[in-house]
C-alpha positions as CSV (number, residue, x, y, z in Angstrom):
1,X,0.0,0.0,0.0
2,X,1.2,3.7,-0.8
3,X,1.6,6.6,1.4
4,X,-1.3,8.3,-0.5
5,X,-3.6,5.3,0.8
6,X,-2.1,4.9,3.8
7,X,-2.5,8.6,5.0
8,X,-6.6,8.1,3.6
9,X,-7.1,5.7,5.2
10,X,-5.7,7.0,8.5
11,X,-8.1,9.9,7.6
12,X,-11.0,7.5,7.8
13,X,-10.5,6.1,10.5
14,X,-10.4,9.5,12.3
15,X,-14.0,9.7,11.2
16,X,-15.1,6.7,12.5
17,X,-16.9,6.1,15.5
18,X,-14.6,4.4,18.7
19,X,-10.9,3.0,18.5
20,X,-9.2,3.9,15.2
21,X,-9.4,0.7,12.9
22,X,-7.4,-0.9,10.1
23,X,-9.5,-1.1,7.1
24,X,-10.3,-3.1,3.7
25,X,-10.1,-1.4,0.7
26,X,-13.6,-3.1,0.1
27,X,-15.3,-1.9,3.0
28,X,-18.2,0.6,2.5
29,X,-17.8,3.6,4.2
30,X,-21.2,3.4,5.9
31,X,-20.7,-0.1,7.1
32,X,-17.9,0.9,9.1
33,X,-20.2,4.1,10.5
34,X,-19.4,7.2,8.0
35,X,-22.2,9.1,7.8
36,X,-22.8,12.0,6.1
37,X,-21.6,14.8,8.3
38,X,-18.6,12.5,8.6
39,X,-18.3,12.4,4.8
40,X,-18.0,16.2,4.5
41,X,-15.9,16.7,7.2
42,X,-13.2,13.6,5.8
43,X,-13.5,15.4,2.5
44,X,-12.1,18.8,3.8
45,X,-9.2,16.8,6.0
46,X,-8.4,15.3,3.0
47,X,-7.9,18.5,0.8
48,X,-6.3,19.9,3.6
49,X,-3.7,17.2,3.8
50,X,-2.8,16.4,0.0
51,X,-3.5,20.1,-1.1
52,X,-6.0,19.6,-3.4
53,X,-9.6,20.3,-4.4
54,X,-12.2,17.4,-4.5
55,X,-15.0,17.9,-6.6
56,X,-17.5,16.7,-4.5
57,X,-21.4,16.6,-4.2
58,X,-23.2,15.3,-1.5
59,X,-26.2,14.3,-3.8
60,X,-23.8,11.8,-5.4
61,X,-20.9,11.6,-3.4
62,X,-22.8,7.7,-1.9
63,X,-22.2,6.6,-5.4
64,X,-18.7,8.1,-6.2
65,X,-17.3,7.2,-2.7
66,X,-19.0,4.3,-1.8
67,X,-16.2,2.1,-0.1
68,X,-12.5,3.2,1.4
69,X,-11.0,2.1,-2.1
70,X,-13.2,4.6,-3.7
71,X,-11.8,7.0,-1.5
72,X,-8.2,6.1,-2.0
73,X,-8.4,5.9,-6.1
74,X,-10.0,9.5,-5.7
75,X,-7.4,11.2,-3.9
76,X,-4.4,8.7,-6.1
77,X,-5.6,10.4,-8.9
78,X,-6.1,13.7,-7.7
79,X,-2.5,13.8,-5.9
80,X,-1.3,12.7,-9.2
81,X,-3.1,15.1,-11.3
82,X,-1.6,17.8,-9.1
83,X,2.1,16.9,-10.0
């Protein structure tokens, strides 16, 4: 796993609710207890700690980032659009 993973996934787990945990690439993030609210705010951690903007709409953002991997291909791609 990457440090651009890595560092998401620590991210989520920040959001989660009780003991940070180790996570799946597979899991969904509201199986493990993201909701909403939690969404946003992982969103604006995340920009704030790759430097980056993530296009992001909470009408569809269930769909787009649906499990951790989603999360992590996202912000890969982002990162990597940036350099």
């Amino acid at each position: 796993m990457g440090d651009v993973a890595r560092d998401v996934m620590e991210v989520i787990s920040s959001k989660t609710p009780g003991e940070r945990q180790e996570f799946a690439l597979s899991d969904k993030l509201q199986d493990i207890g993201i909701e909403s609210i939690d969404a946003l705010e992982m969103i604006f951690d995340l920009e704030e700690r790759f430097g980056i903007q993530i296009p992001y709409n909470a009408n569809d953002a269930a769909q787009r980032f649906a499990t951790v991997g989603d999360v992590v291909k996202a912000i890969e791609g982002l990162v990597e659009q940036r350099t």
